[in-house]
N, C-alpha and C positions, 0 to 999 in steps of 0.2 A: 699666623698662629691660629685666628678661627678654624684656616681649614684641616690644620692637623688634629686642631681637639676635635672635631668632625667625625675626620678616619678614625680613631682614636673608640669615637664612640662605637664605632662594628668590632673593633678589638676585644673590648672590655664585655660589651653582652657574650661574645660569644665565648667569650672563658668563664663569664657569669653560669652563664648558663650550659657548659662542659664541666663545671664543678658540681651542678646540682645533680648532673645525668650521674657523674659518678660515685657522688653520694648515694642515691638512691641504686645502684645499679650492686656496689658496693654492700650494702644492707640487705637486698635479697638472694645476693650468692650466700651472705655470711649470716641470718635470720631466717630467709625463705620466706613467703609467701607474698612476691615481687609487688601485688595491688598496693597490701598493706603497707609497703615501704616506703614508695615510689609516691604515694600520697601522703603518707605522715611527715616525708622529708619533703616533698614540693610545701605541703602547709606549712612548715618549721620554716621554710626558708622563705618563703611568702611574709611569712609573719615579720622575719627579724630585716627582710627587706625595709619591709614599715617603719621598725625601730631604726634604723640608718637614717630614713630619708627624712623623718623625723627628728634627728642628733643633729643635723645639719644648722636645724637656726640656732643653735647656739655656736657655729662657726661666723664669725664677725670679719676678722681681716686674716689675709696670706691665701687664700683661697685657694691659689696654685698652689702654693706650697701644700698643703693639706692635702692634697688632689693626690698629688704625686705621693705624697707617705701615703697614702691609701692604697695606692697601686703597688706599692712593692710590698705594702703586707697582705692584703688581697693575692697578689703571688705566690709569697711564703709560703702562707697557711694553704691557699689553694692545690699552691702546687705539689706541696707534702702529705695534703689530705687523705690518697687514698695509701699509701702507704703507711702511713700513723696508723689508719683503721687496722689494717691487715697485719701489723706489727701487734697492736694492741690486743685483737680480739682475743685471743686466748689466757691473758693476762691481767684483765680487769673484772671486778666482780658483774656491774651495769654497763656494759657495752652499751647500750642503748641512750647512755648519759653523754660517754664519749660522741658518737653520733653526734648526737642533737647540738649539742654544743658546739661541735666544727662547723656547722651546719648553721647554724645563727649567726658564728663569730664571722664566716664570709657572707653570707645572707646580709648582716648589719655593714659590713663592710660595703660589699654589693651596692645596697641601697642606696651610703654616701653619694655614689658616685654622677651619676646626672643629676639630682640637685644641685653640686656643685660645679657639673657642669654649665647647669642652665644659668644659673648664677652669673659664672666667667663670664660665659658668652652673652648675657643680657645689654652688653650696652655696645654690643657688636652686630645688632639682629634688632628686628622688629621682634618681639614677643611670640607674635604669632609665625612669624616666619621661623622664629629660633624653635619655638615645641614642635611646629612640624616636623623639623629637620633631625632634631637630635630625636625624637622618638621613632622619625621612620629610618633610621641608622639604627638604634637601636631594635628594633622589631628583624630590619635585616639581617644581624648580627644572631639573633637567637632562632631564625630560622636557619641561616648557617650554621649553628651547629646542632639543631636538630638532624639534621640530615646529615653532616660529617660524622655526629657522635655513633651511628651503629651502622654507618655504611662502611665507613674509615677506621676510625680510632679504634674502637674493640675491638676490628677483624684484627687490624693489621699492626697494633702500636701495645692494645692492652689497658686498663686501667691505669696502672702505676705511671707508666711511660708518658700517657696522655695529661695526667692530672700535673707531673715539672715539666710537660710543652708547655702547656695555657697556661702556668706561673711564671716560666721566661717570659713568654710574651707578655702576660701584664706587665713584670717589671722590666721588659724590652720600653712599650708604651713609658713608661715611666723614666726611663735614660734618655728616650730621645728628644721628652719634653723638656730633659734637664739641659740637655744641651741645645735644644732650638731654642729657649724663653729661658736660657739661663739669668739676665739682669731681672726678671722679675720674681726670683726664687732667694730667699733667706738660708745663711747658712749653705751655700752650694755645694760646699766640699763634703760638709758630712755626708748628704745628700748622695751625691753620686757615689761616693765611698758605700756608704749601706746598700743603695743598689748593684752596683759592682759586684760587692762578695757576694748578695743575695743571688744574682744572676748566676755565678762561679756554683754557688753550693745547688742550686739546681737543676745548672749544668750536669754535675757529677751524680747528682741524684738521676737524670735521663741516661747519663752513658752507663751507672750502673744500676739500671732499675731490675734487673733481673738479680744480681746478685741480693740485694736488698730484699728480693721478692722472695730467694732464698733463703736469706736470715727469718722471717718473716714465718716462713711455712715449717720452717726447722724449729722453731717454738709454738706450728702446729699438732706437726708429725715427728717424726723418727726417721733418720736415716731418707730422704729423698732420693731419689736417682731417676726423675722423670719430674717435668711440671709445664705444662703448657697453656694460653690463656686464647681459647679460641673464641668465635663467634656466639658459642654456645653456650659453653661453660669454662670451667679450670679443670683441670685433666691433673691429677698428680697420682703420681707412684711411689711407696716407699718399698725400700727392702730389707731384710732383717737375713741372718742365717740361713733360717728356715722359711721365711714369711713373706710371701709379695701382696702388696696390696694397693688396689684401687681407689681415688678420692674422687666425687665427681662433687665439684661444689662445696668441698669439707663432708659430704658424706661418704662415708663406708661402702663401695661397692662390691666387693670380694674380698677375702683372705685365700692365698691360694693353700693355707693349712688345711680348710673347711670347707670349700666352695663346692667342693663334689656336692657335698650333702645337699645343698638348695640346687643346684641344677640337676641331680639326678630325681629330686622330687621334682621339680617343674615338668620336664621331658616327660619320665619317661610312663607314669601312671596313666597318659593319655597315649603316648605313643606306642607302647604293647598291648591296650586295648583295641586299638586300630589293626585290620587286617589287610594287611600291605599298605602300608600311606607311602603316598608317591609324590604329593605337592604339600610343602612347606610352608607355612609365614611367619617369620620372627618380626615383629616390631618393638625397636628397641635388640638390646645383646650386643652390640658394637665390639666387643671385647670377644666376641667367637666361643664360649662355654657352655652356652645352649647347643648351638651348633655341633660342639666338641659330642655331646651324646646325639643331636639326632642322627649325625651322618656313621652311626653307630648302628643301624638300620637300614640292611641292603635294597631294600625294597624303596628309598623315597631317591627319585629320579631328579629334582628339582626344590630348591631351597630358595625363598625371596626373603631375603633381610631391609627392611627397611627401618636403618637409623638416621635420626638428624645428621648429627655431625661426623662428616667427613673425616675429621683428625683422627678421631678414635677410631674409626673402620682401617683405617692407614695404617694406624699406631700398633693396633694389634694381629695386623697383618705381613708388618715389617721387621720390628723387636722381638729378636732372637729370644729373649726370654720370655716374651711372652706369647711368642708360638709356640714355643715347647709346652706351655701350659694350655692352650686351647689347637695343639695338635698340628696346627696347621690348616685348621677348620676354615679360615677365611681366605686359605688359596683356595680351596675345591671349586673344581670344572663346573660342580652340581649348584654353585651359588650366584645369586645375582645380588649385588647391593646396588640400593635405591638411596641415595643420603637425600632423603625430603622430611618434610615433618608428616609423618605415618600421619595426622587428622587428615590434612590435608588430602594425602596420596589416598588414601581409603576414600574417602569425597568422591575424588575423580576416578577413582578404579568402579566405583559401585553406581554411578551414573552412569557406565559404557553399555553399548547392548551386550560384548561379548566381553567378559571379564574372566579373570581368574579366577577357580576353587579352589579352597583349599583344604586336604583332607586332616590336618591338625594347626591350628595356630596358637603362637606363644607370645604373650603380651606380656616384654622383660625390660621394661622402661621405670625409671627410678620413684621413689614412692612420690603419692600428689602433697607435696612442699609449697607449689604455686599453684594458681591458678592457671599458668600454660601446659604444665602437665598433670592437672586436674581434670582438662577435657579429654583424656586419653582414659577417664574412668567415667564419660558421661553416660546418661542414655542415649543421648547421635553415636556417639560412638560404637556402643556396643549394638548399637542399631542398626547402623551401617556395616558394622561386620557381620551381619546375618547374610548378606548377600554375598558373601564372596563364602561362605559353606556349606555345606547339605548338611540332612536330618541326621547324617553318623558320624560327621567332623564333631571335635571336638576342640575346645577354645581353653586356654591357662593364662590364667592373669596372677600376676605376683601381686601382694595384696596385704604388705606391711604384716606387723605383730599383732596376733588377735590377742598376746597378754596387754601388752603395753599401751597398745592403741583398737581396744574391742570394738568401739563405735566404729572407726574407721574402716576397720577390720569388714564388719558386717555389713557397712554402706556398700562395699564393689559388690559383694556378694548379692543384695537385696537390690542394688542396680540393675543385677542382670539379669536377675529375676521379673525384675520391673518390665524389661522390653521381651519375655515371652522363654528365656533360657529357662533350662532347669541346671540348676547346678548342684553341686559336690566338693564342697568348703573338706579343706585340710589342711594341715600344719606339721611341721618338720621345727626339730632344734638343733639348730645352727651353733655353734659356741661363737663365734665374732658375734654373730646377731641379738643370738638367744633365743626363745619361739619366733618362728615365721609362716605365716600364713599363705594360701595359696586359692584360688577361687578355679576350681575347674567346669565347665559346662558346654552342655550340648543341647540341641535341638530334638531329640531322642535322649534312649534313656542310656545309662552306662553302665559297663557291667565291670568289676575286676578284674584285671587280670591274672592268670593264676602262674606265672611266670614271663621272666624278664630275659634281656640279653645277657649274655655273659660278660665279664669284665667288673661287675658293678661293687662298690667298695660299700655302699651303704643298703641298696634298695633289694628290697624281695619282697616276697607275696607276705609273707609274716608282719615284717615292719611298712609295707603300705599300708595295711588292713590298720593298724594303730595312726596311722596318719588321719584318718578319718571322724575318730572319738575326739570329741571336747570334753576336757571336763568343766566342772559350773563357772568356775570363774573366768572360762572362754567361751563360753555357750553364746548360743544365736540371740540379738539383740534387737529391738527395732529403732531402726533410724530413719532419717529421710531417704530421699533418691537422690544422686550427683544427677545435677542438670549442668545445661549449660550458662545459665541466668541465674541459677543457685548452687553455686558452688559448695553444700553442704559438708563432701569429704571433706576437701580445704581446710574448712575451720575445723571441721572432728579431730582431723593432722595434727594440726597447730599447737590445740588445747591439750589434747593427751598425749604427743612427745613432747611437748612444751613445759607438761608439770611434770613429766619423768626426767627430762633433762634439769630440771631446776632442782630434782629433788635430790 
């Protein structure tokens, strides 16, 4: 028996600690701003560790027993956790109450767990030899699944899927002990009975975690017909009659009722100021709708799309409906995609001696919600893409609502200012979005254009020239600069869609 409670101890850390990853992993798809999360849920869960391993000395006798009902509710709750959340989120006033509280209730539970084992195993073990042992099992156990939890489980299993594995398994650990040490366990039948069905309802939770994941998002959205949960993000699609729409993360990417309107303002105010542009860069646009206008323009020879995620470059190069909406833009001969993270890839493109120009770039990556795509609005970044343009390229960064969110609004703007751009702030209204801001700049100066390509359902020389006016309650603000060590957009984000959502 030592040495199975042993084994036992790598079991349990490491679904300890694949329940905290998917708490906190969990709260920043569904909250955003992944620091904030990822630490308020390690502290919560830090804490209520404390309060378990603390509840333990008023454990007196059965100690196995107790052990074992820990393990199958550690399980339960574990293994159901991240599904509860994503069922819940849109149906409870304090999400954040929900959280925290799952989040203690295994944390507290957690905790129990090697005091009682040190306990057991105390008159099996020198002292010293016993804390050794169970804590370098345990330590092993939670570097295992650091490393499985975003090399493995997210790629390739999912949240949901991952959180009833590591609940079988705890109450796997919990069956076996019932049957290898069953004469020292009270009550045995109920015992294996509760873990039985516990393991069954699990079970069914794993083989249908997709369908669940379905019920789940259908009490976030409308009509699904697309949902995938990649390395990156969640990728969902709904469809209506008339309406396709994009979710990346629970946020709004496109209506395909509307979408002309913000991608013909992104494109093309830069792109017919250009006199023949021949090289391209979209970072970010996975979805091919920027694309869809620039290859709109016989003159550009070559297109570099560099989006992170793979899924989405696939996705909307494969689905029939959604090529017919972005044209077919992400077969073109004229395109290369790069699926890296654009910080990155920009890094190593602008360190080479011979690198790419490019004579317009489009920065169409989702608004700064984190801190990982809040470096995509630093000043290295917009730093670093000084070098891959000349004095008469022009640069577009999408740039959130300067109604809703003015601060934040005017940080990318006064960013890019900061590293030596002159820019040319405008805004377009969207009806899914409602105003939406746009930061255009160049190294040189820009001039209007006084006509466009044909085809265009929103844009002309008339209604660009309005895209330019602010009025007072969007006017130019001052803020700080996004760094990389002061993430200032972030929190501008957070605070002012944070009270417009709560309002």
């Amino acid at each position: 028996m030592p040495s199975m409670l042993l084994i036992s101890v790598i079991i349990i850390a490491t679904c300890g600690l694949v329940y905290e990853l998917i708490a906190g992993t969990a709260a920043s798809y569904l909250l955003g701003d992944s620091v904030t999360q990822f630490s308020t849920v390690i502290g919560s869960y830090l804490f209520a560790m404390g309060i378990g391993s603390w509840l333990t000395k008023y454990i007196h006798r059965n100690l196995l027993g107790y052990f074992i009902r820990v393990e199958i509710l550690v399980g339960a709750v574990g293994g159901c956790s991240a599904i509860v959340l994503f069922m819940l989120f849109e149906h409870v006033t304090s999400f954040r109450l929900v959280l925290y509280f799952i989040v203690g209730v295994i944390g507290v539970l957690v905790g129990i767990e090697i005091p009682l084992l040190l306990r057991i195993l105390r008159d099996r073990f020198e002292f010293r030899d016993l804390v050794s042992r169970v804590l370098a099992f345990d330590y092993l156990g939670a570097l295992f699944a650091s490393v499985l939890f975003p090399l493995v489980l997210v790629p390739y299993l999912g949240l949901v899927k991952s959180s009833f594995m590591f609940g079988m398994l705890n109450v796997g650990v919990a069956i076996w002990l019932l049957y290898a040490v069953k004469e020292h366990v009270h009550a045995l039948h109920v015992h294996k009975a509760v873990a039985i069905v516990t393991l069954i309802a699990l079970t069914f939770g794993f083989i249908y975690s997709e369908k669940l994941m379905t019920i789940a998002e259908n009490g976030i959205y409308s009509n699904v017909i697309f949902a995938e949960s990649t390395p990156y993000q969640r990728i969902v699609i709904t469809k209506t009659q008339k309406d396709l729409r994009l979710f990346l993360n629970g946020n709004l990417q496109f209506s395909s009722v509307d979408e002309y309107r913000y991608h013909e303002a992104l494109v093309h105010p830069s792109m017919a100021a250009l006199k023949d542009p021949k090289d391209i860069l979209i970072i970010g646009g996975g979805d091919g709708l920027a694309l869809r206008e620039i290859l709109k323009y016989p003159s550009v020879d070559h297109v570099t799309m560099v989006d992170l995620d793979p899924a989405m470059t696939l996705l909307f190069s494969k689905n029939e409906l959604l090529t017919s909406l972005n044209n077919d833009s992400l077969l073109s001969p004229k395109l290369t995609i790069i699926n890296k993270d654009a910080f990155v890839w920009l890094r190593d493109v602008s360190r080479q001696d011979k690198h790419p120009v490019f004579d317009a770039v489009f920065v169409d990556v989702p608004d700064p919600s984190n801190y990982s795509i809040g470096k995509m609005y630093s000043t290295t970044f917009f730093g670093q893409l000084k070098s891959v343009i000349t004095d008469h390229s022009i640069v577009t960064v999408q740039s959130t609502s300067p109604l809703i969110a003015r601060k934040t609004f005017w940080c990318v703007n006064n960013t890019m200012e900061s590293v030596g751009f002159k820019t040319y702030p405008f805004h377009v209204y969207v009806p899914s979005f409602g105003e939406w801001g746009f930061v255009m700049a160049s190294l040189g100066n820009y001039d209007m254009p006084d006509h466009f390509v044909d085809g265009l359902k929103f844009l002309n020389p008339e209604s660009a020239k309005l895209m330019f006016s602010f009025p007072p309650d969007m006017s130019k603000v001052q803020t700080k600069i996004q760094r990389l060590d002061d993430q200032a957009l972030v929190r501008y984000f957070d605070q002012e869609w944070g009270e417009y959502l709560v309002y």
